[in-house]
N, C-alpha and C positions, 0 to 999 in steps of 0.2 A: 531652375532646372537642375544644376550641379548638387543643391542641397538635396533633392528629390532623389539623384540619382543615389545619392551614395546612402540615403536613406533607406532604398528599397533594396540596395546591394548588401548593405548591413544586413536587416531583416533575412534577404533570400538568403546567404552564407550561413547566417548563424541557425536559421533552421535547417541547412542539411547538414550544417552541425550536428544540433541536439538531433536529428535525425538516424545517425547513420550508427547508434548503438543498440544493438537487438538483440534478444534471448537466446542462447543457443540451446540445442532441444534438452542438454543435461549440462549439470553443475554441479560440483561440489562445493558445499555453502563454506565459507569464509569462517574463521574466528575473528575475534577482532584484532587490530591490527593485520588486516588481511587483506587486499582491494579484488580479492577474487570476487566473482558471483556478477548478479546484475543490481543497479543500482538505479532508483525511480530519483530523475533530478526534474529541476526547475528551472532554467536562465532568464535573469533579469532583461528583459530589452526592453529599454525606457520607459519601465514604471510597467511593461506588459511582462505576468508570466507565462515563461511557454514551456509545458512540459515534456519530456525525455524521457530513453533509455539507454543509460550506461552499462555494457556488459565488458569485464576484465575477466582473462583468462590466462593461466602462466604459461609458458610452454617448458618443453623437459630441458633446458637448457637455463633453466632459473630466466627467463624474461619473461617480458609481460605480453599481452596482446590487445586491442577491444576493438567495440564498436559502437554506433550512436545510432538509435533508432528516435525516428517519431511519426504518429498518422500523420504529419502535414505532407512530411519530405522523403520519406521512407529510410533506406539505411545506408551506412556507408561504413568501413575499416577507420578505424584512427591511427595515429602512429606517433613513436616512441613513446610507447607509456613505459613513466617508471616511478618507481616506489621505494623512499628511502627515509628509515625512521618518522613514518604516516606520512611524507608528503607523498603526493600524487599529482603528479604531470603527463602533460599527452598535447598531441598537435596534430592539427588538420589541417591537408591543406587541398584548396579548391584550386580547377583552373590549371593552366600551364604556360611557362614563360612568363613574360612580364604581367600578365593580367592573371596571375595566381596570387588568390587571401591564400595567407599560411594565419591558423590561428593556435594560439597555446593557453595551454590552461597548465594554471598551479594551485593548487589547495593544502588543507591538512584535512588528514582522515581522522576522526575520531568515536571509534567502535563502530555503531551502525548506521554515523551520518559523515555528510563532508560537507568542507564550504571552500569556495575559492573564487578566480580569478578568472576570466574567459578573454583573452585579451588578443587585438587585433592593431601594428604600428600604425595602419589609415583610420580603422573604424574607434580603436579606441577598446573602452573594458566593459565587460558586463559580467554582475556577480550571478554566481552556478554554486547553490545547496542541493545537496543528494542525503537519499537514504536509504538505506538497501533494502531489496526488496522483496527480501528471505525474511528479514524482522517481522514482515505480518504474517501471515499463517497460510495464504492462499497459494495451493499448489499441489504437489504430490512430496508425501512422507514414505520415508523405508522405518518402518521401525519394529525393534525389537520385541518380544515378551517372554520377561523367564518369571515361570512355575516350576511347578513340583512335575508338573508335566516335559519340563525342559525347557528350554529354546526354541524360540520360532523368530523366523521374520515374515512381515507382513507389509502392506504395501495402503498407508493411507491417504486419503485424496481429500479435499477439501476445495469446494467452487465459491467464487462469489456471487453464487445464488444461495447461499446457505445453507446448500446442501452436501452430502460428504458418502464417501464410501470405504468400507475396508473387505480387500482383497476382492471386488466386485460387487460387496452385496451392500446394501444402501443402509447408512444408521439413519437415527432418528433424534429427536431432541437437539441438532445440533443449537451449542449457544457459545456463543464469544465474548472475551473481552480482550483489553490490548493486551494481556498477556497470559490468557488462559483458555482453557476449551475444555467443552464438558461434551457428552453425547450419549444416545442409548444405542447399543446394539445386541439383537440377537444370533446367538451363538449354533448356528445346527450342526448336533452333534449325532452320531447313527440312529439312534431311536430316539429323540428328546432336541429340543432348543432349549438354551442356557443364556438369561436374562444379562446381559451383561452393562455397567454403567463403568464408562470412561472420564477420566480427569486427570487435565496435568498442567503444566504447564509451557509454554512458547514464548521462546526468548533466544533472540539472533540465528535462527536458522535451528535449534535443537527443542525438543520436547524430552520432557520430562512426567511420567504421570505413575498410574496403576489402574488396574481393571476390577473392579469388586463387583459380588452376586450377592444383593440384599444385603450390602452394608461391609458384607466380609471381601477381605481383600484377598484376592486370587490370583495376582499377577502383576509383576514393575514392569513399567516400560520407557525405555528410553529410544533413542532415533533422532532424524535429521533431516531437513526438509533435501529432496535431489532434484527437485524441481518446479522453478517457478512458473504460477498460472499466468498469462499471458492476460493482458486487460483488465478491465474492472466488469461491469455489468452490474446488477444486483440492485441493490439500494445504494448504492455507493455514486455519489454525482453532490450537486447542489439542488437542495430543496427549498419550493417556495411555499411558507410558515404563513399562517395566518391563526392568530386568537382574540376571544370573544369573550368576554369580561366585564363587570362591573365597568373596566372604565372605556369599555368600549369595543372598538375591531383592531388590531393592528397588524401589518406586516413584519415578520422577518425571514431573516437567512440563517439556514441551518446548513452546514456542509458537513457531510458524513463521507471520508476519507477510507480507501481499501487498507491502511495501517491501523484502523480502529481506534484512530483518534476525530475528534468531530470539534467544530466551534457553533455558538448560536449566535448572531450577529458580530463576527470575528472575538468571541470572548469563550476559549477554551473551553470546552466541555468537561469533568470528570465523573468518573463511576459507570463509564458506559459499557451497557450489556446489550448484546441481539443475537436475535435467532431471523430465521426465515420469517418469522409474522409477529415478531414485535421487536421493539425498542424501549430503553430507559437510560435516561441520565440526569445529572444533575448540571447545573449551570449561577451564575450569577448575574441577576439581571438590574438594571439600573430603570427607576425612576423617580421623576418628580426629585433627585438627587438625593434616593435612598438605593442603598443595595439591597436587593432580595436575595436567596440562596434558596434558587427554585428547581422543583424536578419534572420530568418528563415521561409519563408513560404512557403507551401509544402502539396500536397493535398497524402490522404495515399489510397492506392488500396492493403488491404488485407495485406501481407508481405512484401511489395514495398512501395516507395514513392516517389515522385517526384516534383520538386521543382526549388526556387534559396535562394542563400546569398546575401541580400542588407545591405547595407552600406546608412545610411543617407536616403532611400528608396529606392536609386540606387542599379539597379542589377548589383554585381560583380562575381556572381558565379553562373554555372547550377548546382543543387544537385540532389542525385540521393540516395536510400537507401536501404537495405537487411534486413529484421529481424534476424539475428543471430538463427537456431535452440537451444533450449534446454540444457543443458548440462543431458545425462542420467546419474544415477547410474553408479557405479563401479561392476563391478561382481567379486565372488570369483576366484581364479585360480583352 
């Protein structure tokens, strides 16, 4: 019964832990070397991960502040965060008088990830990787455009349902990769619309692109994301993979992550691009104790997907795919 307890005490602590860090409605994104902003972690508890949100905020007095959000546990204040040449510490503590967990955490920050320590003198340690969560693209941009026309600011949004708007009105073509974004928008101007195609770049919370009309470049744009999108939704979860092949049916796991990174049976993805209604990447896949260096293209319909696996661009495989639901909460007994 004493192992049980302290089992269940670990567990319950350490998620209103990773609980109790949440978004606050605006931010100003970090550089690096920064721990400002909100940060999407992990903690280790005994082989289980359970994911978070880390949010740091400085106050006018040069200190820090945060909190820890999660759906299991909801959210709570942390305390004494502090930050000195990338490391990053902070302490929570549950409870009061003798039957209060104080727990502390110490890492090192490096650019848009961290890793550290989550440590408790009864329950012991469990390790905590973060990555910020400005690094992926999803949210709301301020950004700039200077022409011949001058200066403008404009206010771009970007969902993870693939879809995206600037200054209210809706583009089109959006498509992604881990560090890039294309889109089509039209431009209404008094008498006429003006075809416009966007591209730039996203890397740690900034964009970098220009605005061209039929090829000709019209406009640089630079900006910063000020506001992170809350959740994931979208295509974004664990897909369950099924192909049909010469050598047969198989199963796999495909996880398709809101930073636009993916693995196909834990074996990293590269090259990957998406829009709202398709997918492509490439992967390495092992059999019979050969490596393939296989691709994926695959158009998506909502929670489904459908597709093949080419080899060299040859099709060797029909693919087919599931979004995985959710995993809920635990309730009490």
């Amino acid at each position: 019964m004493l192992k049980q307890a302290v089992e269940f005490t670990r567990v319950f602590f350490a998620l209103n832990l990773i609980t109790a860090l949440t978004l606050f409605p605006t931010l100003s994104f970090a550089a690096d070397g920064d721990p400002t902003g909100n940060w999407d972690i992990v903690v280790d508890m005994g082989g289980t991960p359970v994911p978070a949100t880390l949010s740091v905020t400085k106050n006018d007095d040069g200190t820090y502040a945060g909190s820890l959000s999660s759906p299991l546990m909801g959210e709570a204040a942390v305390d004494s965060v502090t930050f000195s040449e990338n490391n990053l510490g902070f302490t929570q503590t549950f409870g009061e008088g003798d039957e209060a967990l104080t727990f502390t955490f110490t890492g090192i920050l490096d650019g848009d990830t961290f890793q550290g320590i989550l440590a408790n003198d009864a329950l012991g340690e469990m390790s905590v990787k973060g990555m910020r969560a400005g690094a992926g693209v999803f949210g709301t941009w301020t950004i700039n455009s200077l022409s011949d026309e001058g200066e403008m600011e404009h206010t771009f949004i970007i969902k993870h349902d693939l879809t995206g708007s600037i200054d209210g009105q809706d583009v089109t073509n959006l498509t992604l990769t881990k560090d890039t974004l294309s889109f089509d928008f039209a431009l209404k101007l008094e008498s006429d619309t003006l075809a416009l195609h966007i591209e730039g770049t996203t890397k740690s919370g900034k964009f970098v692109g220009k605005a061209t009309n039929s090829g000709e470049a019209l406009a640089e744009l630079s900006g910063k994301m000020s506001k992170v999108a809350k959740g994931t939704g979208g295509p974004f979860g664990t897909w369950a993979f099924k192909t049909t092949s010469g050598e047969g049916e198989m199963s796999h796991t495909f996880i398709l992550n809101s930073d636009l990174t993916a693995t196909f049976d834990e074996v990293a993805v590269t090259k990957l691009i998406l829009s709202k209604d398709e997918i492509s990447c490439d992967f390495d896949f092992t059999l019979n104790g050969s490596i393939y260096n296989l691709s994926i293209e695959a158009d998506i319909d909502g929670d489904t997907l459908s597709g093949e696996v080419l080899n060299n661009g040859v099709s060797t495989a029909d693919l087919v795919g599931k979004l995985t639901p959710k995993a809920e909460a635990p309730t009490a007994e």
